[in-house]
N, C-alpha and C positions, 0 to 999 in steps of 0.2 A: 716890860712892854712899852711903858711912857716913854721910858728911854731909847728905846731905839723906835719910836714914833719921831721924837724927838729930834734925834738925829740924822732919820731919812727926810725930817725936813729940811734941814740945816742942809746937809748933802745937795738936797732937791735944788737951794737956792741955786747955791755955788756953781752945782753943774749946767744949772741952763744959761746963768749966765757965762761960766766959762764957752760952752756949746753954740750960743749964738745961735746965728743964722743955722745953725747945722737941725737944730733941734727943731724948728719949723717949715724948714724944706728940705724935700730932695735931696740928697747925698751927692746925685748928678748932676746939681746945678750948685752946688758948692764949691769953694776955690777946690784946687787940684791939692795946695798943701795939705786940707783937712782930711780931702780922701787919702793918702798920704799917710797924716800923722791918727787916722781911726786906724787907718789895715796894720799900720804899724802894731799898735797896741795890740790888737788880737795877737799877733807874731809873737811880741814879749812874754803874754801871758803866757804862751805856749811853750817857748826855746829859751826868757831873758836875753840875756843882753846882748847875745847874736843876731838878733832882729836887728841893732841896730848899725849894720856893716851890711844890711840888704838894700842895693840899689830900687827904689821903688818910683813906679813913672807913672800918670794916668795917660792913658789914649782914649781917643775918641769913639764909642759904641757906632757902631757902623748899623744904620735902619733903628739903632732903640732894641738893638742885641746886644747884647754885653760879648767883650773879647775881652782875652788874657793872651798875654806872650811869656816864654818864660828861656830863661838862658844862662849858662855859666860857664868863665873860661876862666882857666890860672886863679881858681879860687875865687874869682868875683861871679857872685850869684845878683842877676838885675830880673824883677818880675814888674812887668805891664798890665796897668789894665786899667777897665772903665769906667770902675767902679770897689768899691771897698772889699762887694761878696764877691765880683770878679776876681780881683789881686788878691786876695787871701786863697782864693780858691787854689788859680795859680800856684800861687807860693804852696801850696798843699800836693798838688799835681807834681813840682817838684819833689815836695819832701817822699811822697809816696815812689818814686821812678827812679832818682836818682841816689836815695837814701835807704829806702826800706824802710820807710816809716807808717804810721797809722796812728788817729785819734779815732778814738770810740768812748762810745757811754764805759764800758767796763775799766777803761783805760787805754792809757799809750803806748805805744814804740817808739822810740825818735833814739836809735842809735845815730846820733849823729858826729859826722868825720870833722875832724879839726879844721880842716880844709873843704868847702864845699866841693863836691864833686863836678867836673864837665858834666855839661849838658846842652845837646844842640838845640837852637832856636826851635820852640814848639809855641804854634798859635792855635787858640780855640778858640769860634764863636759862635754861641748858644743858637739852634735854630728857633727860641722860646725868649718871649721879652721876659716872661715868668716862669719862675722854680719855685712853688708853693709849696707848703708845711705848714703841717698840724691837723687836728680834726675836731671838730666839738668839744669830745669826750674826751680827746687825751687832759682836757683840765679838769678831770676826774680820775680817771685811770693812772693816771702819772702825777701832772702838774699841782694839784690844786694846793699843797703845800709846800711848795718849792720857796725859798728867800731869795732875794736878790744873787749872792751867792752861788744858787745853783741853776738861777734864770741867767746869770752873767756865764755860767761855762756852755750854757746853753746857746747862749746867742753866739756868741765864738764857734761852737762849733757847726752854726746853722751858715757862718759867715764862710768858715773850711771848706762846708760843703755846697759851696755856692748859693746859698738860698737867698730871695728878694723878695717874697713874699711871705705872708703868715699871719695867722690867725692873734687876735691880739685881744681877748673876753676880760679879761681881768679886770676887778673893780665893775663888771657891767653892775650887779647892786645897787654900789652905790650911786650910781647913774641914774638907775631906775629909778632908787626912794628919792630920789629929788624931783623926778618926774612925777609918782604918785603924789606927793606932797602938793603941787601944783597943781595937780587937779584932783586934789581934795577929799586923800583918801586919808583915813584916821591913821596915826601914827600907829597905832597896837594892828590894823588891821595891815599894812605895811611890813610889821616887823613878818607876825605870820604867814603871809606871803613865800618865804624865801625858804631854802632849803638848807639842810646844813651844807656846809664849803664841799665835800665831797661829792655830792648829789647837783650842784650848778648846772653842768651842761644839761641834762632832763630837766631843770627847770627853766633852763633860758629855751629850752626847744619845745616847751611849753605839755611838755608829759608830766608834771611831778610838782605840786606846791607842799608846803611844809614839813616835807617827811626831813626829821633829823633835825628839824629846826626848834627854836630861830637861834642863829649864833649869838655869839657870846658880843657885848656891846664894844668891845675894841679893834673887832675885825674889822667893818669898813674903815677908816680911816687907814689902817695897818698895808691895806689893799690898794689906796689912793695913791699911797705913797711909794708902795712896788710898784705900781702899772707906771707910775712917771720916769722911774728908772728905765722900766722896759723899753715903754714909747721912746723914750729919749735914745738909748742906744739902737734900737731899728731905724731912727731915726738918722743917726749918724753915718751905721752900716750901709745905709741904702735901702732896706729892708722895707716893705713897704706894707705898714699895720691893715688888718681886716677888721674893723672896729665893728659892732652888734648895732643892730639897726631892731626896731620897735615891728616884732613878726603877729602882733597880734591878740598876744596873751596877758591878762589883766588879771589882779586881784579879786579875789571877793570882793572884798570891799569897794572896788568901784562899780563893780555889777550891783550892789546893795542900791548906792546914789544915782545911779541910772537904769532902774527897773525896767522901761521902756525900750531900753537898748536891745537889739538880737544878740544874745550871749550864747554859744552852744557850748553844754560840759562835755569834757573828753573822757574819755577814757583812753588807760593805757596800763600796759605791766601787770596787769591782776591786782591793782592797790585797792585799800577801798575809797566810796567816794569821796571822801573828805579830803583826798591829797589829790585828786584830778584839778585837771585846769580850766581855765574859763577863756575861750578863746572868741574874740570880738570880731565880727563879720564886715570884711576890708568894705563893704559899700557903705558905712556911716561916718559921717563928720567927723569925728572922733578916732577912727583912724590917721588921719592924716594931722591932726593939730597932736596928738599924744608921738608921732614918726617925727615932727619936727623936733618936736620939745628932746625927743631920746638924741637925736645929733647933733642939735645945739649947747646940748650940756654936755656931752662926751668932748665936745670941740670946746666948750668954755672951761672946760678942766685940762686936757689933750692938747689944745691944739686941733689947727686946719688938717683933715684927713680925706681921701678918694674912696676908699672900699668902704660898703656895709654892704656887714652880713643879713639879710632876712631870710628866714625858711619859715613860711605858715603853714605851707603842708604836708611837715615831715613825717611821714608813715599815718599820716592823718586821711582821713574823709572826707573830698571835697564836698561844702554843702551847695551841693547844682541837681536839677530836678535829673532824678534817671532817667522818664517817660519823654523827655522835650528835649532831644537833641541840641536845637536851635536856642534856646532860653539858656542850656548849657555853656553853649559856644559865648553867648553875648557877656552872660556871667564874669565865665573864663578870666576874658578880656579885661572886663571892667576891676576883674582883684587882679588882673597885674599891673593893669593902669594903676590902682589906688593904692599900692604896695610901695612902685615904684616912686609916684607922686609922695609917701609917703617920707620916704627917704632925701627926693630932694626936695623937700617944703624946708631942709634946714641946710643943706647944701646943694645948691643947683648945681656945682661941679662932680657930685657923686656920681659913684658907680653901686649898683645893685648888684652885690653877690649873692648868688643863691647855690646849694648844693644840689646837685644832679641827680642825687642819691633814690629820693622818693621815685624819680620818672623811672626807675629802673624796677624798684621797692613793691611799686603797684604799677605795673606796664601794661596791667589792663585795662585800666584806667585813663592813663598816661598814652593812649595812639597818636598820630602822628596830629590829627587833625586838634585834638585838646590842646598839646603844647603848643601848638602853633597860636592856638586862639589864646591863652592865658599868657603869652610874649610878644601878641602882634601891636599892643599900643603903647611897647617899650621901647626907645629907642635903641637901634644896634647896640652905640656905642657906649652905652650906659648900662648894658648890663652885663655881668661875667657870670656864666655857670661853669661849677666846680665838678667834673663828670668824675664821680667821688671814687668809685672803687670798680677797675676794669677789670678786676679779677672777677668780680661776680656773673657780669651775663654769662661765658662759656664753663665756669666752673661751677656756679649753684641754681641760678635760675635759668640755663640752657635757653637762653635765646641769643642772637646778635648784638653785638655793639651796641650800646644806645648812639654813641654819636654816626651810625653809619643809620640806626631805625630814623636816627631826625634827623639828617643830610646836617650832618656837622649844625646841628642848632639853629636850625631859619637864619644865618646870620649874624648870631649874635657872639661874641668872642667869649670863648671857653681854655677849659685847663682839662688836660687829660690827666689823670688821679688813680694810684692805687691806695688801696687800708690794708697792707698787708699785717697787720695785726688786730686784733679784736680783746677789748675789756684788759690787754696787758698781759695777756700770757702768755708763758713762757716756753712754752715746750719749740722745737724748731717746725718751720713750716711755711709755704708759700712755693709758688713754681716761678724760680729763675730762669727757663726758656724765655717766660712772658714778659717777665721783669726786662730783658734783654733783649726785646725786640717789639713789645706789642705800642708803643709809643712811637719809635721809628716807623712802624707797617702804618700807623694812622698819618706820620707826616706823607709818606710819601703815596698815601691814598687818593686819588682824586674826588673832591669831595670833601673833602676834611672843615673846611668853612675856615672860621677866624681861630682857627689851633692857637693860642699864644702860648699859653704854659705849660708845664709837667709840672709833677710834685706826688708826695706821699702825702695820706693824710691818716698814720696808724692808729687805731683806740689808745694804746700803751704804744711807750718808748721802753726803749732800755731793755732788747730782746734782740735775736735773729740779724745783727749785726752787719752781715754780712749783705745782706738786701738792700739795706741805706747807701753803702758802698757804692754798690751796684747800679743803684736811683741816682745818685749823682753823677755817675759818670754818664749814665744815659742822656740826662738833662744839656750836655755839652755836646751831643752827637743827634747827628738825623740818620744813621745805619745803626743795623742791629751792632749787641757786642759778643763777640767769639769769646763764649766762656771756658771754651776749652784752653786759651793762652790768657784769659784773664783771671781764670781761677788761678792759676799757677803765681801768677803775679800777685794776686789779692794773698795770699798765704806767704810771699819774702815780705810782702810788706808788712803783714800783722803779725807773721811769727819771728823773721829775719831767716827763712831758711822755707825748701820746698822740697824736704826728699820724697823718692819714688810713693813708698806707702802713703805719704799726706797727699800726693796725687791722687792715687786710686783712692783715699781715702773721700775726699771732695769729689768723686768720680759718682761714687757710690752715696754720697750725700744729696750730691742733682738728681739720681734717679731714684732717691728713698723719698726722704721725712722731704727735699726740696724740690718734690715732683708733686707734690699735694697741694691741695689749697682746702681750706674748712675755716669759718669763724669758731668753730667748737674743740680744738685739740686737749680736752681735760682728759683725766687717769680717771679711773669708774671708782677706785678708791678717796677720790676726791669729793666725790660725789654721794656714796654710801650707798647707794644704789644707783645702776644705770638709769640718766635721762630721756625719757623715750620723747620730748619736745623739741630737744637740742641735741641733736643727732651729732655726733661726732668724736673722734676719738685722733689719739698720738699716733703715728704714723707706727708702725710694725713690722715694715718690710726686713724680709731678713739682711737687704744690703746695708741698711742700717745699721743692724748687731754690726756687721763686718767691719761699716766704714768705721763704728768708735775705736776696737779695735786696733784697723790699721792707724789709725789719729793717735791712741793711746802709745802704738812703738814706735813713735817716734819724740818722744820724751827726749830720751838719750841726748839727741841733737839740737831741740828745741826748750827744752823745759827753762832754760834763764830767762827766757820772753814770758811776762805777764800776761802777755794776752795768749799765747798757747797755755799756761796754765790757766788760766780763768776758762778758758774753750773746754780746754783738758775735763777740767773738773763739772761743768756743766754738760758735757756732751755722757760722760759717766754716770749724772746723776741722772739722765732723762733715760740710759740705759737700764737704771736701775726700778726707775721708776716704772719702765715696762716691765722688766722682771715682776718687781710687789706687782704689779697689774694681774699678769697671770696667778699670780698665788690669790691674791684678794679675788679672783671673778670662782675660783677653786673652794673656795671659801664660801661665798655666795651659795654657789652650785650647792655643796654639802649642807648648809643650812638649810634650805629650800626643799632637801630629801631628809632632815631629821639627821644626818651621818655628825655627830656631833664632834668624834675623834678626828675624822677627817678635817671638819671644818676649823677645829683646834690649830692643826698641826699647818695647816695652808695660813689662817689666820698670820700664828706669828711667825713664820717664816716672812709672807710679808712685812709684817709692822719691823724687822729684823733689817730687811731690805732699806724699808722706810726711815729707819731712825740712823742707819748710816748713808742714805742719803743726805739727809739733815745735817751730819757731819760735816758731812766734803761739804757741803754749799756754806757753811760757815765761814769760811776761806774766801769766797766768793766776792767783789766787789758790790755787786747789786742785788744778786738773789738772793735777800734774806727780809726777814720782816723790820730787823732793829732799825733802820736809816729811814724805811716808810711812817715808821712810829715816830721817830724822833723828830721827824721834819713836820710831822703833826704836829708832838707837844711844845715846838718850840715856838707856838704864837701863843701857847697861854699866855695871859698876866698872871693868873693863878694856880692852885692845883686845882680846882673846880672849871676852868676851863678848859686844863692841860686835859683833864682827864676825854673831858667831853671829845676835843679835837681827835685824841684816840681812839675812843670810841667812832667816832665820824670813817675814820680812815679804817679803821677793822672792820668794820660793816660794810664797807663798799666791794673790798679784796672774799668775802666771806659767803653773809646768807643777805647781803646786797636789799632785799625789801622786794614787796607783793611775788611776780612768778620769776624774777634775776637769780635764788637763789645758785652761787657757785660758779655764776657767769664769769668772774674775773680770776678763775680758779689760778695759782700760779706757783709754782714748784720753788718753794722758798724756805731758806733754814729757816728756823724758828716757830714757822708757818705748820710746818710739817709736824715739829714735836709737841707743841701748844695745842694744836687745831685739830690737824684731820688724823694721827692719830691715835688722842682720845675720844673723837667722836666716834672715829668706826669700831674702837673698845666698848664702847657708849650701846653704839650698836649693835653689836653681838654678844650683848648682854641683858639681863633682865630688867634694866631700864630705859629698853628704847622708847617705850612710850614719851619718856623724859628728854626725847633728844633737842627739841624747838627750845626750852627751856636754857639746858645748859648751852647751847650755841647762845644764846642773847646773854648766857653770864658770862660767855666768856669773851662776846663782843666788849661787856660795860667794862668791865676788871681788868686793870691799866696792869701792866707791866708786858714782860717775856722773863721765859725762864733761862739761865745763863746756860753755855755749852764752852767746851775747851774744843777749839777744831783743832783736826790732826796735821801733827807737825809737818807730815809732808802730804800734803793733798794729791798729787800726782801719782806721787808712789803707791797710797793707798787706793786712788781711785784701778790704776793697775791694777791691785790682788782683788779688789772686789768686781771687779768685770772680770777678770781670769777664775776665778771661784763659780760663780754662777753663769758662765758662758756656754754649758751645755743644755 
């Protein structure tokens, strides 16, 4: 660990000064060759040394839109554009149109011809100054153990897919302990403050202090030195950092030296009270000198930055009298005055990001006349809301728009936002009608206010792939997209081929498992018993059995492509995974009447299902436990940390802490034969009293047990959907 501390400093110098000017401003106000020779780079990493036979031009953003042109005749391939995530995107628009190609989380396509192909002049430009990405949580669900390594294929492919905005936490930590230090909180009561690394985003949103904690004493520094890498390549990209802005929530230990201070304890999640937060009331002095100090130090580490994030009342209780309207409203105002002042007490050129999410979360709360009054002594142009996840008003809370209930925001410049994933799982889900047009329907609304951006903002990556796709392409258009000739396209470009059956198979996809929307898609066998809090389950429709099916016949033609097999194999495990559903609920059922043969025989037929599930997804690029584990233990310095960080990371994907348990349930080799099941053996046996027990032994007890997955994954996922498909 010294050693590659070491080295990311050495690294650290080199690149900022090779980077220059590039590293402290703008990518848009950089010469033309830098944007240039950054888009270049992303190309190389992607194709090598064809990247550098690609004519590459900047032009000029027309309005503070980003354009791209793209064109190729007689083999000469030239891509325009305004900017870095512009021209890559571009150059991706090609590779996808005239190539057949595709990068994803799972993997790539790029049969690429020796000769680039024609292609006539195409211009795009974005009706959105911003294409946002990320969400709080995804650096937990996904990120929080990522290396530069895996943040560097990241950012590339946030660069493919047009993206110029994003979320940027990393290291907020150690940002904070320098803040607490300054005003004078005890170094032990600092360390206990924080959470362990997989738990961050609940502690930076001010739900959760020390559960999991306190890490291990090499992590911040280890942190300091990734997020400079990151900052620095966003920086290059164009990419434009959402840096953590000081929302409220303090130590114990500083509530201890300032007794006299209004401190309210939170609660949240069913923890007990010793891991709640202490969240400081925005009308004291101390709001505003501890918001300086947090963006002075992120900038004296960082660098000059525009975005910060603050959220103080995420899923929170505003404290404003119920009975006094009036006293409310005045409230209101003065914590957004003192939020916002907060923010720029250390940069007057900031902007205040806030997430959307709450007005929607508690909407009874949140009427027209509240947000108005907790926004009205913010400047327009200083604040952006992030209208987080559009899928929720009409699919789980049945009300309207929020940006159509606040007439596009009183004003104030916003991002229209879906989370089509939640906690990272896996199973498929989300309705691509909306995807494909509910962002268009808001531009072309009258009303819409200062619309600037689109973007996703998912719990987990590295899932439902085909949704990301579809989000960028959106991001480049103000009309809906005809999924009926873009599905057809989205499948020659990730498989290199589109026969009839993968049509109706994507047919029947749109109106199964990708007609639904739920935060909740878990197996009941994941669960060991049904959740009656967290209402939700895997889609079941029968055009689903169908569409794997007709997905699965067409092997034959498809199967050389990666990514039809990695789909292949996933889309059969989530089949199968239905299947063991019905045995396991069969199971259930018999138990529950004493029928003990019955419940035997339902039993392993399931766990039967289940364990050649496990199989197939070994094969799999992502969906296994081994790479989530690995990218944990690989920040020990020791094996007493190694362990710890795995433990951190199985407990989040598992029994999660206070009422989470299961939340980030996820259809994973390894997961499956280690985990859930022995636990539901666990449980239909005479030790279930013992079950809380061995789940926390098997959270701390470092390894995975090994698997040989099957030589041909495809073939096999075949006989096992043909076997059980009655």
């Amino acid at each position: 660990m010294l050693m590659r501390s070491l080295f990311y400093q050495l690294f650290l110098v080199i690149n900022i000064v090779i980077a220059g000017a590039v590293y402290t401003a703008p990518v848009c106000a950089a010469p033309a060759d830098s944007i240039v020779s950054i888009s270049r780079g992303v190309m190389e990493r992607l194709i090598g040394s064809r990247a550098q036979h690609i004519q590459l031009q900047v032009i000029p953003a027309p309005e503070e839109h980003d354009v791209y042109e793209i064109s190729a005749h007689n083999g000469q391939l030239l891509v325009r554009g305004s900017s870095p995530s512009a021209i890559c995107h571009g150059f991706y628009k090609y590779l996808q149109n005239a190539c057949g190609s595709m990068v994803s989380w799972s993997g790539s396509h790029l049969p690429l011809p020796a000769k680039w192909p024609d292609h006539p002049k195409e211009r795009a430009v974005s009706p959105y100054r911003y294409r946002y990405y990320l969400n709080v949580v995804t650096f937990g669900y996904t990120t929080p153990y990522w290396d530069w390594a895996r943040w560097e294929k990241e950012l590339d492919w946030m660069a493919l897919h047009g993206i110029n905005l994003a979320l940027a936490p990393v290291a907020s930590e150690s940002i904070a302990a320098r803040v607490w230090q300054q005003m004078g909180v005890k170094e032990a009561d600092i360390q206990n403050f924080f959470t362990g690394p997989a738990y961050f985003p609940w502690h930076r949103m001010g739900n959760l202090n020390k559960w999991n904690g306190p890490f291990p004493a090499t992590w911040p520094q280890d942190q300091l030195a990734l997020q400079h890498y990151i900052i620095n390549r966003m920086h290059q990209l164009g990419i434009s950092p959402i840096a953590p802005a000081f929302a409220g929530f303090v130590p114990e230990g500083f509530q201890k030296l300032h007794p006299e201070l209004p401190v309210k304890k939170l609660e949240w999640g069913g923890f007990p009270e010793g891991y709640n937060a202490y969240v400081l009331s925005p009308n004291t002095p101390f709001f505003e000198q501890i918001g300086r100090l947090f963006v002075q130090e992120w900038e004296k580490e960082f660098g000059k930055n525009t975005f910060y994030l603050s959220d103080s009342f995420n899923e929170m209780d505003v404290p404003v009298p119920k009975n006094d309207p009036e006293q409310k409203y005045r409230l209101l105002a003065d914590y957004g005055q003192t939020i916002y002042r907060s923010v720029i007490a250390g940069n007057p050129d900031a902007v205040w990001v806030t997430q959307g999410w709450t007005f929607g979360y508690q909407h009874t709360f949140w009427d027209q006349r509240s947000l108005k009054a907790m926004l009205s002594k913010v400047p327009d142009d200083h604040m952006m809301i992030v209208d987080l996840g559009n899928e929720y008003p009409p699919y789980v809370w049945k009300i309207p728009a929020l940006w159509k209930t606040h007439q596009g925001f009183y004003g104030k410049r916003w991002i229209y936002s879906y989370v089509p994933n939640f906690g990272g799982k896996t199973p498929y889900t989300g309705v691509l009608d909306l995807y494909a047009s509910g962002s268009a329907t808001a531009l072309q609304t009258p009303g819409h206010g200062k619309l600037e951006g689109f973007g996703a903002a998912p719990e987990g990556l590295e899932n439902n792939e085909v949704i990301y796709e579809l989000l960028a392409d959106m991001a480049w258009t103000n009309k809906p997209i005809n999924l009926t000739r873009w599905l057809p396209a989205y499948c020659r470009s990730r498989y290199g081929g589109c026969p009839p059956k993968m049509v109706t198979a994507w047919q029947q996809l749109r109106q199964s498992c990708y007609n639904t929307f739920s935060p909740y898609p878990r197996f009941v066998w994941q669960l060991v018993k049904p959740d009656r809090r967290r209402v939700g389950k895997v889609d079941d429709n029968p055009a689903f059995f169908t569409a794997v099916q007709n997905f699965l016949a067409c092997a034959p033609q498809l199967q050389q492509s990666d990514l039809y097999r990695n789909d292949a194999v996933e889309l059969a495990a989530l089949y199968l995974g239905l299947k063991a559903d019905r045995y396991y609920k069969a199971a259930l059922l018999a138990d529950s009447l004493g029928q003990t043969a019955q419940r035997q025989t339902a039993l392993d037929t399931s766990i039967r299902l289940l364990l050649a599930t496990d199989s197939l997804l070994a094969s799999h690029p992502t969906d296994r436990l081994q790479p989530w584990v690995a990218l944990a233990r690989a920040h020990g310095a020791n094996e007493a940390d190694k362990n710890y960080y795995e433990a951190d990371a199985k407990r989040l994907i598992t029994t999660w802490g206070g009422r989470q348990e299961d939340y980030a349930a996820r259809l994973w080799s390894g997961l499956i034969r280690d985990y859930y099941v022995p636990r539901i053996r666990m449980y239909f046996s005479d030790k279930r009293a013992m079950l809380p027990q061995w789940e926390e032994q098997w959270v701390q007890k470092p390894g995975i047990s090994t698997l040989q997955s099957y030589a041909d994954p495809v073939r096999r996922a075949r006989e096992l959907v043909k076997e059980f498909s009655k």
